[in-house]
Every structure is written in structure tokens, then in C-alpha cells.
ZADO-1210 file (C-alpha; in nm, 4 decimals, padded with zeros to 6 digits):
<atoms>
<atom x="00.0930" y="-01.1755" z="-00.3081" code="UNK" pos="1"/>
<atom x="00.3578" y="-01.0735" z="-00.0386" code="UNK" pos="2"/>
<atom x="00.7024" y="-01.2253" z="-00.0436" code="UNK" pos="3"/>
<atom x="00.6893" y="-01.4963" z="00.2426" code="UNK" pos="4"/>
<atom x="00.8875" y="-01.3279" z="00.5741" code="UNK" pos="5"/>
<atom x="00.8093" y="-00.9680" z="00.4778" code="UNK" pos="6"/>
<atom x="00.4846" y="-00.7437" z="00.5584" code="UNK" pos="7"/>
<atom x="00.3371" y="-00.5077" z="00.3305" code="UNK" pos="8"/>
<atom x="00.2696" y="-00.2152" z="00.5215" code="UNK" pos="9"/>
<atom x="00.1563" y="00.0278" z="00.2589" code="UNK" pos="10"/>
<atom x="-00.1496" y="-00.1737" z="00.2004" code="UNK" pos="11"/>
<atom x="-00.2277" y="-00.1993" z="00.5407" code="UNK" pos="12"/>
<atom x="-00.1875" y="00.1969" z="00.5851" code="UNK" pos="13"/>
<atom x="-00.4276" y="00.2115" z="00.2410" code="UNK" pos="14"/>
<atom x="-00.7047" y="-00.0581" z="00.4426" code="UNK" pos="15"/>
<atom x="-00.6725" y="00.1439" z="00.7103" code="UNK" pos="16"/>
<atom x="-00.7840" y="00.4108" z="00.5786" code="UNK" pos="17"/>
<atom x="-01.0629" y="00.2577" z="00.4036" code="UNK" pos="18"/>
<atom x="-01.1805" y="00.1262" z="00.7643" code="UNK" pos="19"/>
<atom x="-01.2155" y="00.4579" z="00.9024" code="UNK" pos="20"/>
<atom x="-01.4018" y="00.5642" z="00.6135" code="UNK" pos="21"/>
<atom x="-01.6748" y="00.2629" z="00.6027" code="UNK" pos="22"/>
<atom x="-01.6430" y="00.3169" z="00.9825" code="UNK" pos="23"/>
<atom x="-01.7638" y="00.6863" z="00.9936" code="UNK" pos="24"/>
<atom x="-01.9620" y="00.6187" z="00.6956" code="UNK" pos="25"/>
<atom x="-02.1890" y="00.4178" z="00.9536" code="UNK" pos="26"/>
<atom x="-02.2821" y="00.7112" z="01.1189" code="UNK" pos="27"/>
<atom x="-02.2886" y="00.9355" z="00.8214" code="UNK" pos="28"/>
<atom x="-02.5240" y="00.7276" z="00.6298" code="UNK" pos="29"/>
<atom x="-02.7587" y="00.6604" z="00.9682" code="UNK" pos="30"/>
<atom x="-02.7861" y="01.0136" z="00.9699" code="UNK" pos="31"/>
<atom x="-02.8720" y="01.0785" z="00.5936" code="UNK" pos="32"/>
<atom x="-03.1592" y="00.7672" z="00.5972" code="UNK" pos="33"/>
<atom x="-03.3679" y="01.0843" z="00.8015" code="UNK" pos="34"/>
<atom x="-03.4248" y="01.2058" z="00.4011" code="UNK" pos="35"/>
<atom x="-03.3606" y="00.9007" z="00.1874" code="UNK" pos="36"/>
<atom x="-03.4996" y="00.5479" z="00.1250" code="UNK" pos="37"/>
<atom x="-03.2024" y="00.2852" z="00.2215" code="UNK" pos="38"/>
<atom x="-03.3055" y="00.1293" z="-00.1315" code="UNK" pos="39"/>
<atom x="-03.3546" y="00.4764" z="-00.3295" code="UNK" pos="40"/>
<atom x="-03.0328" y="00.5839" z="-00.1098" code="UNK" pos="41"/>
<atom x="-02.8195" y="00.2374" z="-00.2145" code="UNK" pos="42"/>
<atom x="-02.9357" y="00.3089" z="-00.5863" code="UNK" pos="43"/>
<atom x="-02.8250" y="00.6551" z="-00.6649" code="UNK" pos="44"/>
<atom x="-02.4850" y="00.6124" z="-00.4687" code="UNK" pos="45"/>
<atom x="-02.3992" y="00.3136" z="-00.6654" code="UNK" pos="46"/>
<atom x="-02.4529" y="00.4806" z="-00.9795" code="UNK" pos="47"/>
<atom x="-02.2690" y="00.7619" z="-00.8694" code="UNK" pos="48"/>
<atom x="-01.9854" y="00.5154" z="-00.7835" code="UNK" pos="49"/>
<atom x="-01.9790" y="00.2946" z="-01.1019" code="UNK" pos="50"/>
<atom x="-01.9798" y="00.6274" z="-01.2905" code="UNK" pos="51"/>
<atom x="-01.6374" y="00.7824" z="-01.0850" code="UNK" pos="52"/>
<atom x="-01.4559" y="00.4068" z="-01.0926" code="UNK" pos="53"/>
<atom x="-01.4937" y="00.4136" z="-01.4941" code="UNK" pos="54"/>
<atom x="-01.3618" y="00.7612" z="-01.5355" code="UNK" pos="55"/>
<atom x="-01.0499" y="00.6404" z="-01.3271" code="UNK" pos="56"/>
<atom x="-01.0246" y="00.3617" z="-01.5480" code="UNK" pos="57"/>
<atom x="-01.0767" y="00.5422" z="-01.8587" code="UNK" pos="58"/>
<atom x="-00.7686" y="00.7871" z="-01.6499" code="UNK" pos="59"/>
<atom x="-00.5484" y="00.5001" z="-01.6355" code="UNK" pos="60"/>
<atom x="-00.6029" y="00.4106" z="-02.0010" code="UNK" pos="61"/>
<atom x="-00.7952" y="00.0979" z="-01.9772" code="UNK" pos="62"/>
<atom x="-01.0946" y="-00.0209" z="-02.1190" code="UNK" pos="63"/>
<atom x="-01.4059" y="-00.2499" z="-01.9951" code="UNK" pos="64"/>
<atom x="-01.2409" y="-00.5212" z="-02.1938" code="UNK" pos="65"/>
<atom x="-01.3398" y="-00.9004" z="-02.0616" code="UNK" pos="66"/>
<atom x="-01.2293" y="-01.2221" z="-02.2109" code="UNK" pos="67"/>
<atom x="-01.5777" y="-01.4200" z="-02.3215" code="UNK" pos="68"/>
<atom x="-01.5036" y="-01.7014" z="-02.1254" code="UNK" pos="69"/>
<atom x="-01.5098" y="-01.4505" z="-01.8303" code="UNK" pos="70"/>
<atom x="-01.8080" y="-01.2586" z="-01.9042" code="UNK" pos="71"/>
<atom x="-02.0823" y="-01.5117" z="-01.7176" code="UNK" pos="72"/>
<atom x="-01.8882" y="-01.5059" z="-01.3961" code="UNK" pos="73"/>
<atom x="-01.8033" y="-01.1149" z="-01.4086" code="UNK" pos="74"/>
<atom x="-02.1744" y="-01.0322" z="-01.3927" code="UNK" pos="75"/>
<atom x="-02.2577" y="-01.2935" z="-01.1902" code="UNK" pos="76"/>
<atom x="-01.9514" y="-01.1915" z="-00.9157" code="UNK" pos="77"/>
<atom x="-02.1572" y="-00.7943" z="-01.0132" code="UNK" pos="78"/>
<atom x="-02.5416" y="-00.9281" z="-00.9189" code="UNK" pos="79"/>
<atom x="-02.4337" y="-01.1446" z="-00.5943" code="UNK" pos="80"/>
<atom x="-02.2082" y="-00.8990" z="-00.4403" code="UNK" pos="81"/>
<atom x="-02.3284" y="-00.5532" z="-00.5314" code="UNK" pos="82"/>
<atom x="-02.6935" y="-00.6305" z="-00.6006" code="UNK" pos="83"/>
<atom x="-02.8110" y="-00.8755" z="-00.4016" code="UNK" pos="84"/>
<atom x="-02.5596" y="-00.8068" z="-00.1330" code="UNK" pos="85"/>
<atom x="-02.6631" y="-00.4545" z="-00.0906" code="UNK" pos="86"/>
<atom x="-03.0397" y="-00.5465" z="-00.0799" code="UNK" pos="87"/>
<atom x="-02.9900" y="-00.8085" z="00.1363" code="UNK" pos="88"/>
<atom x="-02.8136" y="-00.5515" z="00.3673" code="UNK" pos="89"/>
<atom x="-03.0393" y="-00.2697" z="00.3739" code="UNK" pos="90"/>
<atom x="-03.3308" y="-00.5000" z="00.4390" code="UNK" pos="91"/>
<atom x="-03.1894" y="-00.6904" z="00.6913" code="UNK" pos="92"/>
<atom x="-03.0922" y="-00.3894" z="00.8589" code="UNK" pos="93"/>
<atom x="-03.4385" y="-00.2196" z="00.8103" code="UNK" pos="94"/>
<atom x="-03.5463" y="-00.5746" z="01.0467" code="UNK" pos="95"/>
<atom x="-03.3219" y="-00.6181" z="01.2927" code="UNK" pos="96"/>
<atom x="-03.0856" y="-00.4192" z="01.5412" code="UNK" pos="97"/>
<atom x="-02.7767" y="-00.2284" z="01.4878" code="UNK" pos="98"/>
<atom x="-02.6357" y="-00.4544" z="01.7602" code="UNK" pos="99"/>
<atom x="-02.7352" y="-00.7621" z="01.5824" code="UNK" pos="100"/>
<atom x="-02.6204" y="-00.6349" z="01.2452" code="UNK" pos="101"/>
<atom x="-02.2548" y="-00.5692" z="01.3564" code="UNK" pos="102"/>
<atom x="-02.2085" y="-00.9158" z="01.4781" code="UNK" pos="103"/>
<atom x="-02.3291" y="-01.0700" z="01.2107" code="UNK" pos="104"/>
<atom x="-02.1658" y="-00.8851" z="00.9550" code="UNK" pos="105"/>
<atom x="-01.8325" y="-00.9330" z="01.1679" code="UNK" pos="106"/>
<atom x="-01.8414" y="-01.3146" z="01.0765" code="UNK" pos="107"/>
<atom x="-01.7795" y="-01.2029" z="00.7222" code="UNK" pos="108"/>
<atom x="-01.3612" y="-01.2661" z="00.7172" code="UNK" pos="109"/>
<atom x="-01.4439" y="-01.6489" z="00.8878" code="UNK" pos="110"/>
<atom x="-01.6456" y="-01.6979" z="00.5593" code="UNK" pos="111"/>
<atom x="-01.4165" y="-01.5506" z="00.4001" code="UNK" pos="112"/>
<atom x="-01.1016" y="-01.7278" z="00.5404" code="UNK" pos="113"/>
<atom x="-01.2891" y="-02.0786" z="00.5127" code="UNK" pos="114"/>
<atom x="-01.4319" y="-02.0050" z="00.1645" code="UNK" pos="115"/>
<atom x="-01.0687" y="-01.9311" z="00.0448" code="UNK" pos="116"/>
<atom x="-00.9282" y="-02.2483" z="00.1973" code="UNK" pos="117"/>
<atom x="-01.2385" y="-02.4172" z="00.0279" code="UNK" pos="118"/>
<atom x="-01.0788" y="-02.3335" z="-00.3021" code="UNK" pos="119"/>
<atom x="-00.7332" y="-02.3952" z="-00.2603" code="UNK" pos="120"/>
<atom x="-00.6444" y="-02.0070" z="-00.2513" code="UNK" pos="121"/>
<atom x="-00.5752" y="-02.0175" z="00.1411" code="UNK" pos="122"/>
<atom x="-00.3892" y="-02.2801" z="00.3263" code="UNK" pos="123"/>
<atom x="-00.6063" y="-02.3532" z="00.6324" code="UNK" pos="124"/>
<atom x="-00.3866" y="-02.2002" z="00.9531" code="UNK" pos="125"/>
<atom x="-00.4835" y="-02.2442" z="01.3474" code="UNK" pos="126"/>
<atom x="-00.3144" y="-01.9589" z="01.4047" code="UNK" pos="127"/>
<atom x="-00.5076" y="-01.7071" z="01.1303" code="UNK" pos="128"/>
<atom x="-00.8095" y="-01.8886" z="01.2476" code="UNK" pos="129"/>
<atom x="-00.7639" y="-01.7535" z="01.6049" code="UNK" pos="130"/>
<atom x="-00.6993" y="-01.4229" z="01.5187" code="UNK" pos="131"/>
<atom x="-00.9947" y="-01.3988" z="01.3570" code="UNK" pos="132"/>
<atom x="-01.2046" y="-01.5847" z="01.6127" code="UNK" pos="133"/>
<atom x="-01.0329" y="-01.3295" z="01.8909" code="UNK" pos="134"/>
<atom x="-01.0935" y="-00.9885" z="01.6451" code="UNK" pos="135"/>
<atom x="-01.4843" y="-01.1545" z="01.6202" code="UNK" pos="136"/>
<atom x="-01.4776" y="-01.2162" z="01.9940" code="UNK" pos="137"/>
<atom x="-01.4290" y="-00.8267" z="02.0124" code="UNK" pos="138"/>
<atom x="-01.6512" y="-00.7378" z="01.8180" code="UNK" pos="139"/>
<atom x="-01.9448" y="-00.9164" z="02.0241" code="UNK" pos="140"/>
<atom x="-01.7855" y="-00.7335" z="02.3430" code="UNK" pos="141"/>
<atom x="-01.8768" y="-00.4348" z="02.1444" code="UNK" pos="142"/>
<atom x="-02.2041" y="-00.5125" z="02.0724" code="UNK" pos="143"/>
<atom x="-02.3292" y="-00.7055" z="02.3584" code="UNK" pos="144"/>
<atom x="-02.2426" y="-00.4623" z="02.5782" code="UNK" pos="145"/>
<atom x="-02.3870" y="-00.1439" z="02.3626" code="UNK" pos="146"/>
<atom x="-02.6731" y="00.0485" z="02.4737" code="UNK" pos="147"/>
<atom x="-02.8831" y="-00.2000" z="02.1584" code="UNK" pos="148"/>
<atom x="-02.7310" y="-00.4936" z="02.2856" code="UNK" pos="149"/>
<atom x="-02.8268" y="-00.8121" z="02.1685" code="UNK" pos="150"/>
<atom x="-03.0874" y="-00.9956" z="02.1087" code="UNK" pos="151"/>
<atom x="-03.2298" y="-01.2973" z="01.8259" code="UNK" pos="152"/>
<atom x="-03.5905" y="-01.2667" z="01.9010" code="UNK" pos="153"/>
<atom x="-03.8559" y="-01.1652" z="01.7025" code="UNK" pos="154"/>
<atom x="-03.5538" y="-01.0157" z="01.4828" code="UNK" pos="155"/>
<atom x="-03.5207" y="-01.3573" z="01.3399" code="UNK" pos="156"/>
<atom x="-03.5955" y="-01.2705" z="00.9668" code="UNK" pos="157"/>
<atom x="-03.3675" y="-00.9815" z="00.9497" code="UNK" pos="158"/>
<atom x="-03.1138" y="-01.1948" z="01.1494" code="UNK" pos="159"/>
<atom x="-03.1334" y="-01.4588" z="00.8609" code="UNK" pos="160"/>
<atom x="-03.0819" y="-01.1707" z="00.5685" code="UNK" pos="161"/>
<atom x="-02.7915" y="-01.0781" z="00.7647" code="UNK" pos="162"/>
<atom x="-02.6724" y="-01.3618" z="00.7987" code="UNK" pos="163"/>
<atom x="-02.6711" y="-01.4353" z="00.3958" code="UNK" pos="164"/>
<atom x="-02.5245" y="-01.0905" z="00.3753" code="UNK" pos="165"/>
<atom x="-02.2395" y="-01.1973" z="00.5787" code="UNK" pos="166"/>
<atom x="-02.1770" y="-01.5179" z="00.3767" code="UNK" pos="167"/>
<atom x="-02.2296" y="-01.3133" z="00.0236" code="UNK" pos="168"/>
<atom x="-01.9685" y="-01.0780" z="00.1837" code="UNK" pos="169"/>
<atom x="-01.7147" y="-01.3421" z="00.2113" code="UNK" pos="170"/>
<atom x="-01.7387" y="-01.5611" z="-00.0782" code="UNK" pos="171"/>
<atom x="-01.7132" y="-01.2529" z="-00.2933" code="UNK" pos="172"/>
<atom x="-01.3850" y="-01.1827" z="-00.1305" code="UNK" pos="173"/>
<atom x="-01.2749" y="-01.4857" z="-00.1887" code="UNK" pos="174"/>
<atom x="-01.4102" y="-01.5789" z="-00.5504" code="UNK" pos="175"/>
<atom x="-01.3001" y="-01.2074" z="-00.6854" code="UNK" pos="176"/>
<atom x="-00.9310" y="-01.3800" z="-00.6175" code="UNK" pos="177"/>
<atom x="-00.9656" y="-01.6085" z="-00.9273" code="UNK" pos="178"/>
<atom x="-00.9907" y="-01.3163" z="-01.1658" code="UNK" pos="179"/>
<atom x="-00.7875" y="-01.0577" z="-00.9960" code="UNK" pos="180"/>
<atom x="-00.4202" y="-01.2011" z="-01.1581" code="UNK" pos="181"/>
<atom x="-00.5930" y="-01.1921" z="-01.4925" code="UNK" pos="182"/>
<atom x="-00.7703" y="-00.8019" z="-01.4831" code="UNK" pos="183"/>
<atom x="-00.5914" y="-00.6544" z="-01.1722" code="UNK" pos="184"/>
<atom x="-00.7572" y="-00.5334" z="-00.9066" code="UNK" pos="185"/>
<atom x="-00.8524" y="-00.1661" z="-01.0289" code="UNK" pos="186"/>
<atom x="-01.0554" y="-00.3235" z="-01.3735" code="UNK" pos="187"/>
<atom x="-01.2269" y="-00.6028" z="-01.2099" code="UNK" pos="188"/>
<atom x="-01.3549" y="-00.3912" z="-00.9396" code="UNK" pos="189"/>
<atom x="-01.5341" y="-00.1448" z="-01.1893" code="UNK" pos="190"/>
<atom x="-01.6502" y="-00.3962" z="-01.4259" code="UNK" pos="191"/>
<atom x="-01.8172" y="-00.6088" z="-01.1338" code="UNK" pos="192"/>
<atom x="-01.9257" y="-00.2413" z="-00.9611" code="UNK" pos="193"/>
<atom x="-02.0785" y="-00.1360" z="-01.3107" code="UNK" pos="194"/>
<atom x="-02.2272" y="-00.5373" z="-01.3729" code="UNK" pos="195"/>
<atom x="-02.4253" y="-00.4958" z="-01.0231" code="UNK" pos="196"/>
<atom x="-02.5605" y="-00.1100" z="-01.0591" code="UNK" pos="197"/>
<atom x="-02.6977" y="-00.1945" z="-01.3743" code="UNK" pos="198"/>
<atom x="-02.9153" y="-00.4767" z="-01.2214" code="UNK" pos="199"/>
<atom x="-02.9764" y="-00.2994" z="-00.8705" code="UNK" pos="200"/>
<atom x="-03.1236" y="00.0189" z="-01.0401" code="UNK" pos="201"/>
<atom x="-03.4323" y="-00.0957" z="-01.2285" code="UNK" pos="202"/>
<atom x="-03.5059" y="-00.3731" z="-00.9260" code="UNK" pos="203"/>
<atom x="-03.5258" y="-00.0275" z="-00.7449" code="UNK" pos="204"/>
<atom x="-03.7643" y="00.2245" z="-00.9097" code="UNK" pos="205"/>
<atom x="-04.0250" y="00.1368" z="-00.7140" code="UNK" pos="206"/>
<atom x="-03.8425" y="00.3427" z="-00.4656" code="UNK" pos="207"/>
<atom x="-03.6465" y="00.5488" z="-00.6808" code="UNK" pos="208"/>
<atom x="-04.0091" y="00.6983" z="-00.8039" code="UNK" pos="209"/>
<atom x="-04.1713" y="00.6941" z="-00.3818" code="UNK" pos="210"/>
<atom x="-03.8469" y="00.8883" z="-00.2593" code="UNK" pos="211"/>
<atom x="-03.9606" y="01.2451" z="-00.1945" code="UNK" pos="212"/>
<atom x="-03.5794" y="01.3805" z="-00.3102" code="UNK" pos="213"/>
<atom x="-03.6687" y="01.7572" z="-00.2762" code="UNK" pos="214"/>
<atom x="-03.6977" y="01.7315" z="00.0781" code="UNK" pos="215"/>
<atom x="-03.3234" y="01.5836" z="00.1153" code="UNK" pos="216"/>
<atom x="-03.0910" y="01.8908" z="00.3054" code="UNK" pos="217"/>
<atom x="-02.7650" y="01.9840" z="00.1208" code="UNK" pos="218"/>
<atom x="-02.5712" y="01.7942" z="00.3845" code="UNK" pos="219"/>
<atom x="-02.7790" y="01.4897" z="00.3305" code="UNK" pos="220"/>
<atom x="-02.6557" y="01.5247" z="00.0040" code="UNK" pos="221"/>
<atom x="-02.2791" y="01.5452" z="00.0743" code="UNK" pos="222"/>
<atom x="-02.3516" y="01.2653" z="00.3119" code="UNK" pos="223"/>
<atom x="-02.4351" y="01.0910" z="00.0225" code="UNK" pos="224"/>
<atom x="-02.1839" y="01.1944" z="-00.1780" code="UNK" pos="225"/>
<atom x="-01.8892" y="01.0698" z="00.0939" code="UNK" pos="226"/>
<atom x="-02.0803" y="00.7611" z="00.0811" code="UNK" pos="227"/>
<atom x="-02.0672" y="00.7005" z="-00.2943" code="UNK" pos="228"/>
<atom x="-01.6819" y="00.8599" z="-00.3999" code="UNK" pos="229"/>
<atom x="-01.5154" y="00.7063" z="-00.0445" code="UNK" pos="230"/>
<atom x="-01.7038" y="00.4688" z="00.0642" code="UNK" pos="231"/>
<atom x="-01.7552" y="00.2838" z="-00.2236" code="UNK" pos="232"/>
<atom x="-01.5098" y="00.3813" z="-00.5486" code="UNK" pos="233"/>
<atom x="-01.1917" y="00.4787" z="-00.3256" code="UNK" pos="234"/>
<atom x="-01.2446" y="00.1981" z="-00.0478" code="UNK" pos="235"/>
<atom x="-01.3357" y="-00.0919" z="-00.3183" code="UNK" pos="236"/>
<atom x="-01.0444" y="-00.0251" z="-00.5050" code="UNK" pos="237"/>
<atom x="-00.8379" y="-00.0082" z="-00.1904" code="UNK" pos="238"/>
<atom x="-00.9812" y="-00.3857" z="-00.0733" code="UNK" pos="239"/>
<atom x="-00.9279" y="-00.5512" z="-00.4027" code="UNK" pos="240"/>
<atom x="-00.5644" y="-00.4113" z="-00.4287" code="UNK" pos="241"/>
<atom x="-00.5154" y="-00.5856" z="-00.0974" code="UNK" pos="242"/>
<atom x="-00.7015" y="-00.9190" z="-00.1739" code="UNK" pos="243"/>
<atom x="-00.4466" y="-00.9287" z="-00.4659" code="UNK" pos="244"/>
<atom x="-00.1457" y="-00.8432" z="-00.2681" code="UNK" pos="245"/>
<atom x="-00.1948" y="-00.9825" z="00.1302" code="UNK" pos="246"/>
<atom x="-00.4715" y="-01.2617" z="00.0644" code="UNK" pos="247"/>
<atom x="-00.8086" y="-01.2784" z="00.1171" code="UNK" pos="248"/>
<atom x="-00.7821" y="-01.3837" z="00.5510" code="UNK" pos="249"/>
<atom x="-00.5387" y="-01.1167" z="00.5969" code="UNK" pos="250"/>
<atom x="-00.7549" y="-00.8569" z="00.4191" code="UNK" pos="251"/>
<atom x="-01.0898" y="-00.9560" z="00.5003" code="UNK" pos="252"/>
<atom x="-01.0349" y="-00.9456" z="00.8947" code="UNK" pos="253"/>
<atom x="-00.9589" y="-00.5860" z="00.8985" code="UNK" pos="254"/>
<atom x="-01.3256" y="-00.5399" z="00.8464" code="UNK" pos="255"/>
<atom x="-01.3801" y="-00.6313" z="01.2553" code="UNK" pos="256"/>
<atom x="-01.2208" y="-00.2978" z="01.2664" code="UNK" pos="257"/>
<atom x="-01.4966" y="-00.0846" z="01.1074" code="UNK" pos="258"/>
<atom x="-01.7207" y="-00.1321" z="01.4259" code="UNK" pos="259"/>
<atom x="-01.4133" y="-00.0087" z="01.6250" code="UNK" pos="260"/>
<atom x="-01.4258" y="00.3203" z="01.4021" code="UNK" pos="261"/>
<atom x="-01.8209" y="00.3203" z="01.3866" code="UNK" pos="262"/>
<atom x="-01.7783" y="00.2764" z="01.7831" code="UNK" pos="263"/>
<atom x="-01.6023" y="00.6233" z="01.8203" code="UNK" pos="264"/>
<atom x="-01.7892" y="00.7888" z="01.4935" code="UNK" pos="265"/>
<atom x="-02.1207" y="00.7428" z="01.6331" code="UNK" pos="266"/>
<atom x="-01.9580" y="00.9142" z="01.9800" code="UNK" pos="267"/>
<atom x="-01.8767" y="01.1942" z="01.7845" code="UNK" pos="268"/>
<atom x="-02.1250" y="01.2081" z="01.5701" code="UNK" pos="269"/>
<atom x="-02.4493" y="01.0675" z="01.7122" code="UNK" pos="270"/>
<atom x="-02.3909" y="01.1270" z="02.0874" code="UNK" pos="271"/>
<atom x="-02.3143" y="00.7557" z="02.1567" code="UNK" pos="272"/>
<atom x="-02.1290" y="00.7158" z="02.4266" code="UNK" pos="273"/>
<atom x="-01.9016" y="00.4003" z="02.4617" code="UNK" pos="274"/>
<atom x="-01.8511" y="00.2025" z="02.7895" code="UNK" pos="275"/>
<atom x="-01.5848" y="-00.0044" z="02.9430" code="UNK" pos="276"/>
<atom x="-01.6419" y="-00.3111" z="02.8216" code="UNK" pos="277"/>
<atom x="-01.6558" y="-00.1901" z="02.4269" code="UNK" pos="278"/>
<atom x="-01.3064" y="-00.0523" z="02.5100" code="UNK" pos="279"/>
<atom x="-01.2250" y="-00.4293" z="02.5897" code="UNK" pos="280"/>
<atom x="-01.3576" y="-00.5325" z="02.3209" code="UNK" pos="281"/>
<atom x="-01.1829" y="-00.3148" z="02.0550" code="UNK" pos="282"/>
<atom x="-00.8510" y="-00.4476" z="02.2428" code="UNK" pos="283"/>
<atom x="-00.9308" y="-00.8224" z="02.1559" code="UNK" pos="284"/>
<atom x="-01.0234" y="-00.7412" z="01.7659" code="UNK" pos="285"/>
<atom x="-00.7059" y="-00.5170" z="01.7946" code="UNK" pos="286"/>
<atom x="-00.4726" y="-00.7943" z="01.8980" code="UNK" pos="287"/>
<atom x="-00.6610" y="-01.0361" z="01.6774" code="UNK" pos="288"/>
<atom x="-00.5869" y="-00.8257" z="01.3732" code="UNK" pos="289"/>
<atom x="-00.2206" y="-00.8049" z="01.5015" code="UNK" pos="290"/>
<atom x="-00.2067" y="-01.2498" z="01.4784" code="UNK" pos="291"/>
<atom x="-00.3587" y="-01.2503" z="01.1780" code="UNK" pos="292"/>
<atom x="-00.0578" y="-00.9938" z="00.9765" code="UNK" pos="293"/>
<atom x="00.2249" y="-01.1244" z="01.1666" code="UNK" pos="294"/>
<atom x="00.1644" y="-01.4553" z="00.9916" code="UNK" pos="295"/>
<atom x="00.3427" y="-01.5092" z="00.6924" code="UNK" pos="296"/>
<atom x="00.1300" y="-01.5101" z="00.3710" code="UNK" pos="297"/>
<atom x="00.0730" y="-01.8889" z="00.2843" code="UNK" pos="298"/>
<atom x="-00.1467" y="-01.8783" z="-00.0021" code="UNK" pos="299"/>
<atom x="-00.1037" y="-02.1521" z="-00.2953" code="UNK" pos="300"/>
<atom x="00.0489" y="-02.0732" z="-00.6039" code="UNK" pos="301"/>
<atom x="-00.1201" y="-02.0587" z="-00.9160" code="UNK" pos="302"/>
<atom x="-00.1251" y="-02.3367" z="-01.1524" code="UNK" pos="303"/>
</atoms>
């Protein structure tokens, strides 16, 4: 963790980065579902991904190796927040608005924040709390007032698999802290990576086999390439390296930044033009983000 009274910068320059990637990765990956299945899609990137995390680790020198007491909750931290969280994701999206999905998914560091207080990792803090609440409050400027908008009508089921998206987001962020003194943040991340894409690809060869692949364009593939080795492999090892060194509130609320980036990717990308009022909103998540790091880190001490 930090040292009380000083900031860690560096990792804030390295989640930084890893926001503008997941944010232009939104766009990227809208574009590349014109020639892939969001399961098929989902499927091939993760294996792609598990594949480049172990070679790093095998890099670095380290092995797979997990205490036996550990192994249950390893593959269980694996299935819940690669597997199920990704399926969860890419149906809910396939049911509901982009609008929708942004909001929802931006409640992700407030279950993340009260999930870590839950078990003693996070002392609970007003002023953390309204960060995040003002960073979320942006966030629904930015959606609201997007040419999707908003809107929880007959969207209801995809609303509710966002929703449990959202939550699986957080606790994950906050559970992965229990193991991350004992592995480090680089070995857990591959072994829970490699734990989920071994469950998520037979669940998907139903559409694995349907997926037409010869009709996917060279850039469709690169698109799916940034996806898998940024994404994914550079940008997970980049957020557990911060959960271990800034906390899990102070880390998970830079994720209301990605729809800032996805805001101005999607411009450039896709056409999509912002308007006023999104610009006000990316100056409340701003300024909530800036609350939430200029607290000092309080979380509790291991036994």
C-alpha cells in the first residue's frame, strides 16, 4: 500500500494509461462485433490473453505455483470474474443500450469501495464516498445527455445482467486483495485469467463453431488483437498492481474515466459527436477522481 501522506503517481500514470486503452477499446471492439460473435469474440481474445500473461510470467521466472489451501478460491475468483463476468457483460449489452450500460457499469468502484469496507480492507470514508458519488454523477451527465440517452424500459432484463456485472466487477476488485500480498499482483492475475478462459471456452463452442471467421477483415483482426494483448494482459496487470499498491476505492474509481475516453474515441472513431452537457459531465467525474487520490490511503493492516 502507499505510505500514509504521500501519492503514488507512477501507478496512476500506469491506470491511466490502461483507461485510455479500455476507453478506445470501446469503440474498437463496437466496430469489430460487424464480423464477430460478442461470445465467439470474448472467447478467442481471452485465450489469446491467458496465453501472452503466462509467457510474461514464465519471462519473469515464475511458475503457476498455488498453495492448496488457495486453489478453491483461485478458480473460483477465475469463473466469477472472467467467466461469468464477461458473459454476463456481453449479454447484457446485446439487451440493453450503450447509454444504459455505461451507467451501470460506472457503479462498479461504489461496489467496490463498500465491498472492501465490508471486509475490513477499506476504512469506510465520507469523503472517498463523495468522490465517487460526484465521478458517478458524471458519468450519468454523460450518458443521459448522449444521443442513446437513457432509458429502463423494456431494457429491464439486460438492465438486471448489467447490473450483476457491475456488482461481479466490484467484489472481484475487492476479494482479489486477500491474495494479492501472498502471489503479487502479476501471478494472481494470470492464474485467475488462465482459471476463467479455461471455463469460458467450452461454455462457448456453440458460438465458437456458428462464427463465420473467414469473413472477419484483417483490421477486424488487429482490432481483436488490441483487444486481447492491451486491453486485457497489459491493462489487468496494470489494475492489480494498483489494487496492491493504492487500494481497491482509489483504484477502482478511475474506471468512471473510461466513458470519458470512450466519449472522445467514439468522436474520433465512430463519428459521435459530444455535446455540452457530456463536457460537464467529464468535469464532475474529473474532480471526483481528484477527492478520491488526494485522500490519504487508510486501508487496515494485515493481521
Amino acid at each position: 500500500m502507499d505510505v500514509p501522506g504521500r501519492k503514488n503517481y507512477a501507478v496512476d500514470a500506469l491506470l491511466t494509461s490502461a483507461v485510455l486503452i479500455w476507453g478506445f477499446n470501446y469503440a474498437i471492439v463496437k466496430m469489430t462485433f460487424k464480423y464477430f460473435h460478442p461470445i465467439a469474440f470474448n472467447a478467442v481474445r481471452f485465450s489469446i490473453s491467458s496465453a501472452a500473461m503466462f509467457l510474461v510470467l514464465k519471462i519473469r521466472g515464475e511458475g503457476l505455483g498455488i498453495a492448496q489451501q488457495d486453489i478453491r478460491q483461485i478458480v473460483w475468483l477465475g469463473f466469477i470474474g472472467n467467466t461469468v463476468y464477461q458473459f454476463l457483460f456481453a449479454l447484457g449489452l446485446a439487451r440493453t443500450g450503450a447509454g444504459n450500460s455505461a451507467l451501470i457499469m460506472a457503479l462498479s468502484p461504489v461496489f467496490a469501495f463498500l465491498v472492501g469496507v465490508a471486509m475490513g480492507r477499506e476504512r469506510f470514508s465520507r469523503t472517498v464516498l463523495a468522490g465517487i458519488i460526484m465521478s458517478l454523477a458524471g458519468v450519468a451527465g454523460i450518458v443521459v445527455s448522449g444521443p442513446e440517452g437513457l432509458s429502463f424500459g423494456e431494457s429491464w432484463r439486460g438492465d438486471l445482467l448489467m447490473m450483476t456485472a457491475s456488482i461481479i466487477w466490484g467484489w472481484q476488485s475487492a476479494e482479489s486483495t486477500r491474495l494479492l500480498g501472498r502471489y503479487g499482483p502479476i501471478r494472481l492475475t494470470v492464474t485467475t485469467m488462465i482459471a476463467g478462459t479455461v471455463m469460458m471456452v467450452p461454455l462457448s463452442i456453440p458460438w465458437i463453431i456458428a462464427q463465420p471467421w473467414s469473413r472477419a477483415t484483417p483490421l477486424a483482426w488487429l482490432g481483436l488483437g488490441f483487444s486481447a494483448l492491451l486491453s486485457i494482459a497489459y491493462s489487468y496487470f496494470v489494475w492489480a498492481h494498483a489494487l496492491n499498491t493504492i487500494g481497491v476505492a482509489h483504484t477502482s474509481v478511475f474506471n468512471n474515466l473510461t466513458p470519458i475516453v470512450a466519449l472522445f474515441a467514439g468522436w474520433m472513431l465512430l463519428g459521435e459527436r459530444p455535446v455540452a452537457a457530456q463536457v460537464a459531465g467529464v468535469v464532475l467525474v474529473l474532480v471526483g477522481v481528484f477527492i478520491v487520490r488526494s485522500q490519504k490511503p487508510m486501508a487496515i493492516p494485515d493481521d
